[in-house]
N, C-alpha and C positions, 0 to 999 in steps of 0.2 A: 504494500500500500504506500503510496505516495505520500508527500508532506499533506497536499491539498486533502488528501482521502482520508487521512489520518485527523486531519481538524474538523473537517465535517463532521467523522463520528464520534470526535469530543463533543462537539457543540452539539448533537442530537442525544447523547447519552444520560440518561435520567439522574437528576442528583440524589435521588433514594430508589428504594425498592419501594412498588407498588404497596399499599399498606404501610409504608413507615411516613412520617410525616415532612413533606419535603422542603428545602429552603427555597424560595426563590429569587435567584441575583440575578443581573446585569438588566440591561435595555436593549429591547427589540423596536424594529420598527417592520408593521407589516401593513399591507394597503385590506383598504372594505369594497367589496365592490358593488355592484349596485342593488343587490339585495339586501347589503346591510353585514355580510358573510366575511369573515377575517380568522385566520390562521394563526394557529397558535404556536408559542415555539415549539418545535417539535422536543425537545428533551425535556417539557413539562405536559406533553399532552398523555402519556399516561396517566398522571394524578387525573386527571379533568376526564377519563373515559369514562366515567360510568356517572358521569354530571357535573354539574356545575352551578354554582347558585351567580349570578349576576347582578349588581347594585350600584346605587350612586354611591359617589364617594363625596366625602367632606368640601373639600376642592370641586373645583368641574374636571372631576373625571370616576370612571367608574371601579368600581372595585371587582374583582373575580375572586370565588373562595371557589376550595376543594371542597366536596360534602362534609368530610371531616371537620374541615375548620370552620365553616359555615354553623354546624350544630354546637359548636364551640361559641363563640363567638353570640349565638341568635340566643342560647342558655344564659347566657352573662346578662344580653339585654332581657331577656324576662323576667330575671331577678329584680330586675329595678321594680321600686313601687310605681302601682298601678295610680296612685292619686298625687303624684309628681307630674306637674303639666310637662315639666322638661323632659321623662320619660315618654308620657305617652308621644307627643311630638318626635322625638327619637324614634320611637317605634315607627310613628306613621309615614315618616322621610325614609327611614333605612328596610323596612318590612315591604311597605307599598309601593317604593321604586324597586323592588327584587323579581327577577324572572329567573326560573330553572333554565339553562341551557344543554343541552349534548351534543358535544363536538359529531359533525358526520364524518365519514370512511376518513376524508383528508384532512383531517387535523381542524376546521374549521368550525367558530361557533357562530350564531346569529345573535346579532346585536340588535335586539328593539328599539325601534325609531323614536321612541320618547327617549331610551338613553341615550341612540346618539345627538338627539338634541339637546339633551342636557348638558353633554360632554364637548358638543359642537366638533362633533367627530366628522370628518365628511373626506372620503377617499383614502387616508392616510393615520394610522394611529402607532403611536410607543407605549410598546406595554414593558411595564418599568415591573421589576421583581423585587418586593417588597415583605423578603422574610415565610412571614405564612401566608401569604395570597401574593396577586397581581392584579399592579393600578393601571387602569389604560385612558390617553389623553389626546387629545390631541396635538400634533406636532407644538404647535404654536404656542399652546398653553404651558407646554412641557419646560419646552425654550425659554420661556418666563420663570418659573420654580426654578430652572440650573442660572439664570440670569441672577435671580437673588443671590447666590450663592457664589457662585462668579466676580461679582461684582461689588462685594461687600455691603449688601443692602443688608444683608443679616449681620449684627454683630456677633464674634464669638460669643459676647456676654447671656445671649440669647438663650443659648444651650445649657449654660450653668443648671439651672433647675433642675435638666435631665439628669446629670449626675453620673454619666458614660465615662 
């Protein structure tokens, strides 16, 4: 196998066993086409074969959980109290923008058109890997979040609180 063949099947090769919980790094950029249909990296689309939960995220863009982390994560939100307006609003933003997805034969999920208008996704998205799921953005927006960063819009002082 070649250098080239040899990086390809890094770059497809899963960063866990199926059933173990996986991380997900780096940034991808892959195009929508006119269905709404977009490709996922291939060395994370085993997590995402047997589904997928899809939602907006904080920012304008959406989030992707494994079913795993998804039940994870949806657990946490229904512990919050039910008579916290700020919970149920939580719920009603994070639960009522969520759609099940399953990748078809070729790695691709479908993106519902209210998300990609929220995300103002339109031909082109980076899907950034973010730990236990994937946030996908559009180009432009994305460019903005690494411009802060870039550019000293965030002071280090910023961070402090996180305590990394």
């Amino acid at each position: 196998m070649g250098a080239r063949g040899r990086r390809k099947a890094e770059a497809e090769r899963p960063v866990a066993s199926p059933g173990e919980t996986p991380m997900f790094l780096g940034e991808y950029r892959h195009g929508i086409d006119a269905k709404g249909r977009m490709f996922l990296p291939a060395r994370y689309r085993p997590f995402f074969a047997a589904g997928a939960v899809l939602t907006r995220g904080l920012e304008p863009c959406l989030y992707l959980f494994t079913l795993p982390e998804w039940h994870r994560v949806a657990e946490r939100i229904r512990q919050l109290p039910l008579t916290a307006p700020e919970a149920r609003e939580w719920r009603r933003f994070f639960f009522g923008g969520a759609f099940d997805v399953v990748p078809d034969e070729q790695g691709r999920i479908l993106i519902p058109a209210s998300l990609r208008a929220y995300a103002g996704l339109e031909g082109q998205a980076v899907i950034v890997g973010v730990h236990t799921y994937l946030e996908i953005w559009s180009p432009s927006a994305w460019q903005e979040i690494l411009e802060r960063f870039q550019n000293g819009r965030i002071p280090p002082e910023h961070w402090i609180g996180l305590q990394v």
